[in-house]
C-alpha positions as CSV (number, residue, x, y, z in Angstrom):
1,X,33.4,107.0,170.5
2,X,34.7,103.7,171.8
3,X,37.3,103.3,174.2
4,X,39.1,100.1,173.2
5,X,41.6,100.2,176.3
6,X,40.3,99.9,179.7
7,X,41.6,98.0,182.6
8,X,38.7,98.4,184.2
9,X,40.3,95.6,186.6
10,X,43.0,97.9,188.1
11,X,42.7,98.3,191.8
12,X,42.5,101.7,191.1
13,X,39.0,101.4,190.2
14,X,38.2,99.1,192.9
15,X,36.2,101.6,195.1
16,X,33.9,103.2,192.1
17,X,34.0,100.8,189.3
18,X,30.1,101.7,188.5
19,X,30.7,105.2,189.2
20,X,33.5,104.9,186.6
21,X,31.4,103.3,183.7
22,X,28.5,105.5,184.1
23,X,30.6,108.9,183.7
24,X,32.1,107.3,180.5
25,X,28.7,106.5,178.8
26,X,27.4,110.3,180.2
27,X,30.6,111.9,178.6
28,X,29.4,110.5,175.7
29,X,31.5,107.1,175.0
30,X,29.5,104.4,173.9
31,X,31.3,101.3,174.1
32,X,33.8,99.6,176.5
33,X,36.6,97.4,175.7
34,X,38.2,96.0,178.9
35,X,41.7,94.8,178.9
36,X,42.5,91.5,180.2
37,X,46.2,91.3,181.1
38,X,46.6,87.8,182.7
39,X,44.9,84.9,183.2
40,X,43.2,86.1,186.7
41,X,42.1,89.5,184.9
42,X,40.9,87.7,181.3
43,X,38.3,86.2,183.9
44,X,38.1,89.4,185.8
45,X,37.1,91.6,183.0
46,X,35.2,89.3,180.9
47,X,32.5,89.0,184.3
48,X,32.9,92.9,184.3
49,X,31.7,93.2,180.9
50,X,28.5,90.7,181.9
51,X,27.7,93.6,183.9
52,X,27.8,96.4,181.9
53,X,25.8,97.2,179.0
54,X,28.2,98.4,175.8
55,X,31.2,96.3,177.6
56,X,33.1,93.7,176.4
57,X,36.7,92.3,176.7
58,X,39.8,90.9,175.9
59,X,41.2,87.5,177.2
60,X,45.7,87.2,176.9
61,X,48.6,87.7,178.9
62,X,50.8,90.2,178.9
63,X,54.7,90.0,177.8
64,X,55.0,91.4,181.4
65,X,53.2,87.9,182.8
66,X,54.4,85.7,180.3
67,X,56.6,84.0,182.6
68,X,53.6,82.4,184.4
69,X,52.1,80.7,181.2
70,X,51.4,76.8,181.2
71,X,50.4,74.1,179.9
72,X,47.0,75.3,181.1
73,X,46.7,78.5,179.9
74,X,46.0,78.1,176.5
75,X,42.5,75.7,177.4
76,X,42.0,78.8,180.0
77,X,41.7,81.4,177.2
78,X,40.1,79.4,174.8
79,X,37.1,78.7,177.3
80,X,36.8,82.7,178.4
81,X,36.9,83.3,174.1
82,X,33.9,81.0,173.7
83,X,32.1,83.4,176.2
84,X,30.4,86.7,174.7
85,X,31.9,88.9,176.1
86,X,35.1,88.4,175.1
87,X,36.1,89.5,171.7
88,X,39.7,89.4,171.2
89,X,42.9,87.3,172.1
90,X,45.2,89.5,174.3
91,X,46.9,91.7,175.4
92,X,49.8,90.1,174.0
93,X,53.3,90.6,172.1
94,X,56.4,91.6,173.3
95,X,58.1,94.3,176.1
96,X,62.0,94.0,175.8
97,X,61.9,97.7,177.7
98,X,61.2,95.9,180.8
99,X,61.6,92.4,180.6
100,X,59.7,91.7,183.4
101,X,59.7,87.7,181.8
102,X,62.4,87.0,179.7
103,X,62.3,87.5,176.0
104,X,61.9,83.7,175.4
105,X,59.6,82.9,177.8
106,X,57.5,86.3,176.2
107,X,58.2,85.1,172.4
108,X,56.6,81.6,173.6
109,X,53.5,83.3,174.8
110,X,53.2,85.5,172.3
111,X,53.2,82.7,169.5
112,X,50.9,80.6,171.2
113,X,48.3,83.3,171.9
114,X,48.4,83.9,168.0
115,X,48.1,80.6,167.0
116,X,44.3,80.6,169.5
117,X,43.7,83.4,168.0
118,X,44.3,82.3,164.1
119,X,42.7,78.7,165.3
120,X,39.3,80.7,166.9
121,X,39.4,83.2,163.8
122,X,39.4,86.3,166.5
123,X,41.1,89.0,166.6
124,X,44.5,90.0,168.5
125,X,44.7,92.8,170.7
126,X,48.8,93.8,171.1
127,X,51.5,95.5,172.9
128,X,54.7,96.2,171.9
129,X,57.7,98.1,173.8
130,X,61.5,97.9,172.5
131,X,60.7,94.9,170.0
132,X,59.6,96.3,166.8
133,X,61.7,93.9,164.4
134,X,61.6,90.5,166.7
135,X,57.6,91.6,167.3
136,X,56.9,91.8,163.6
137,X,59.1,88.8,162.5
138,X,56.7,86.6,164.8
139,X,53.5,88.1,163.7
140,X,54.3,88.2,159.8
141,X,53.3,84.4,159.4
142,X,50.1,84.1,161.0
143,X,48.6,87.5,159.5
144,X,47.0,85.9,156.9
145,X,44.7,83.6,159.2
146,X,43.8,86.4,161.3
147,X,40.7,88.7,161.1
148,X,42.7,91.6,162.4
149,X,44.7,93.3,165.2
150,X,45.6,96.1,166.6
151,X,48.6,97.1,168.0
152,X,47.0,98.5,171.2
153,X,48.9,102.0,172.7
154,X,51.2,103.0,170.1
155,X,54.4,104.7,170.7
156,X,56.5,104.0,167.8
157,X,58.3,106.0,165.4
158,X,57.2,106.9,162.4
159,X,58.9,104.2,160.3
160,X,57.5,101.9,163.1
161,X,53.7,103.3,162.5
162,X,54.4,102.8,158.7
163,X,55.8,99.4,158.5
164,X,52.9,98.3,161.2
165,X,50.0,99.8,158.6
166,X,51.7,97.6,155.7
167,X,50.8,94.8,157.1
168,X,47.2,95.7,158.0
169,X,47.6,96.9,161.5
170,X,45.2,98.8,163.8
171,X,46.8,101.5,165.7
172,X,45.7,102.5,169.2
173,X,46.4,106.1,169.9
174,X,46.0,107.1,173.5
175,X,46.3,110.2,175.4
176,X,50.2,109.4,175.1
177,X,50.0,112.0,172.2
178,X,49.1,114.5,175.1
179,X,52.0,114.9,176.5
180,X,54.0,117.8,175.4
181,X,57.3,116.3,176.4
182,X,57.0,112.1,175.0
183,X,54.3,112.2,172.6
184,X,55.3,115.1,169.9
185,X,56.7,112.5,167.5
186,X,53.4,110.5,168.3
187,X,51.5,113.6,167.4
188,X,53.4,114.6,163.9
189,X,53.0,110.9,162.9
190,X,49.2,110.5,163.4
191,X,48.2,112.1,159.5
192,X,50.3,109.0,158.7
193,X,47.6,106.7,160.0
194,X,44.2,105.9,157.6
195,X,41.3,107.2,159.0
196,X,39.7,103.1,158.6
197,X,42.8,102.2,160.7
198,X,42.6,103.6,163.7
199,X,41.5,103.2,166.9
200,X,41.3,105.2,170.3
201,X,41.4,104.0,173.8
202,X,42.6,105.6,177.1
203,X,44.3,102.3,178.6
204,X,42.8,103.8,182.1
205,X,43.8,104.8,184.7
206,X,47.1,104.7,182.9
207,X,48.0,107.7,180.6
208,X,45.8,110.9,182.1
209,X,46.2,113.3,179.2
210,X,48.9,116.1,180.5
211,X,47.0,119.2,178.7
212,X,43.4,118.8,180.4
213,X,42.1,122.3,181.2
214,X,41.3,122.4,184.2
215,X,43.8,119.4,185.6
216,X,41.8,116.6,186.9
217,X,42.7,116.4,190.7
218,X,43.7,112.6,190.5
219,X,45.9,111.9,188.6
220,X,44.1,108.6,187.8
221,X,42.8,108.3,184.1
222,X,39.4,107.3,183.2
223,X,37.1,106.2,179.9
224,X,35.4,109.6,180.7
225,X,38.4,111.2,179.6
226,X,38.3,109.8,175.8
227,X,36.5,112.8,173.9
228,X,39.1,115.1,175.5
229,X,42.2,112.4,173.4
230,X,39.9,112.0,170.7
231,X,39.3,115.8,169.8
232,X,43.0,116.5,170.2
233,X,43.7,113.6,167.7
234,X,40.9,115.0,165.4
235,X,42.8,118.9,165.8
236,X,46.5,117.5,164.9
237,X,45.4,115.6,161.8
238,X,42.7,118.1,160.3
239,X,39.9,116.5,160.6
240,X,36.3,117.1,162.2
241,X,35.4,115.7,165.5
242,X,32.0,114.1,164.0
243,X,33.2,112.6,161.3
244,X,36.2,110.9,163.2
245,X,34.7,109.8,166.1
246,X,32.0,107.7,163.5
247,X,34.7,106.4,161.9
248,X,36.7,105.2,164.5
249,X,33.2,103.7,165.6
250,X,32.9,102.0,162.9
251,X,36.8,100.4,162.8
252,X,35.6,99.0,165.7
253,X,32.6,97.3,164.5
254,X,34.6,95.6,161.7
255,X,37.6,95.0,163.8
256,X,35.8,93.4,166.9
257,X,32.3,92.7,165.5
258,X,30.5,94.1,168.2
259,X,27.1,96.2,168.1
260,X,27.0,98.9,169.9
């Protein structure tokens, strides 16, 4: 099983990043994908990934940082791309929840990191809160010149979900569909998703799955915790563990390319 959400460059890790890594792969994942957020954590992840065997990363900024792209961040990701680590543009899209950057400045971002992504033929790695129509209206045209994406941590409805698979989405399911209070419609939604298109992450330390017997005593989530999502996915949507857990392997070999 491969984790495709880690931001293994959270503070939160600072003091046992190894530590961290090595209880993943002894839990039994077997690939890493760390998230890169902004330009100063695209670089951060993609040397963490040098490091690790089975790791690799993501170079974008967030809707949540859009408000800092320039005129120099586009040459910024397309160097970190070229690297070979780094496997897919984002995490990008759109978070009208929040609007920690104004929707304009976020749609501007947004575009442009489609257009490196279309222009380098890689894939995009996405996030979307509160912007389902707007997020979709400014992905529609360049999904034909990209390999893939994957909306990364979905949350959507069902008719969200739906309308996202249409168009040839990935969906990220994290331990979100844990959570006996916000993730039941997440959970009665997931036979909805094709077993080739989809995709399972943690987004750690974000996101600790709620029904872990026995509790964790941090509250901090890690990659170690992904067979625990992964075989509650498998239970809710009938299937077996094996089976899913190679075929979500293998979504990410044709998604991101990687060998693992």
């Amino acid at each position: 099983m491969f984790d495709i959400g880690l931001n293994l460059t959270s503070s939160q890790f600072a003091k046992d990043r190894d530590e961290v890594v090595a209880r993943a792969f002894a839990a039994g994942v077997n690939g890493l994908l760390l998230t890169g957020t902004n330009l100063q954590e695209s670089e951060h992840a993609q040397q963490l990934a040098q490091g690790f065997e089975h790791c690799w990363s993501t170079a974008g900024v967030h809707p949540h940082d859009s408000s800092h792209w320039n005129n120099e961040s586009a040459g910024t990701l397309y160097a970190l791309a070229k690297t070979a680590e780094v496997v897919a543009i984002g995490e990008c899209g759109l978070d009208f929840n929040r609007n920690f950057s104004t929707p304009a400045e976020q749609e501007k971002a947004f575009t442009v990191q489609l257009a490196l992504a279309a222009e380098l033929g890689m894939p995009v790695f996405m996030h979307c809160r509160d912007a389902h129509e707007r997020f979709l209206t400014l992905l529609e045209p360049w999904l034909d010149k990209l390999p893939g994406a994957v909306l990364h941590c979905f949350t959507g409805s069902r008719q969200e979900a739906i309308e996202c698979l249409d168009r040839g989405l990935y969906l990220g399911i994290t331990g979100w569909v844990c959570d006996e209070r916000r993730g039941l419609e997440l959970r009665e939604l997931l036979p909805v998703i094709p077993a080739d298109r989809l995709l399972v992450e943690t987004d750690a330390p974000y996101l600790l799955p709620r029904d872990m017997r026995p509790k964790p005593a941090s509250r901090r989530n890690e990659p170690a915790y992904l067979g625990h999502i992964v075989e509650r996915i498998a239970h809710w949507r009938g299937e077996e563990l094996q089976w899913l857990d190679a075929q979500t392997d293998e979504n990410v070999r044709r998604l991101f390319g990687v060998t693992f």
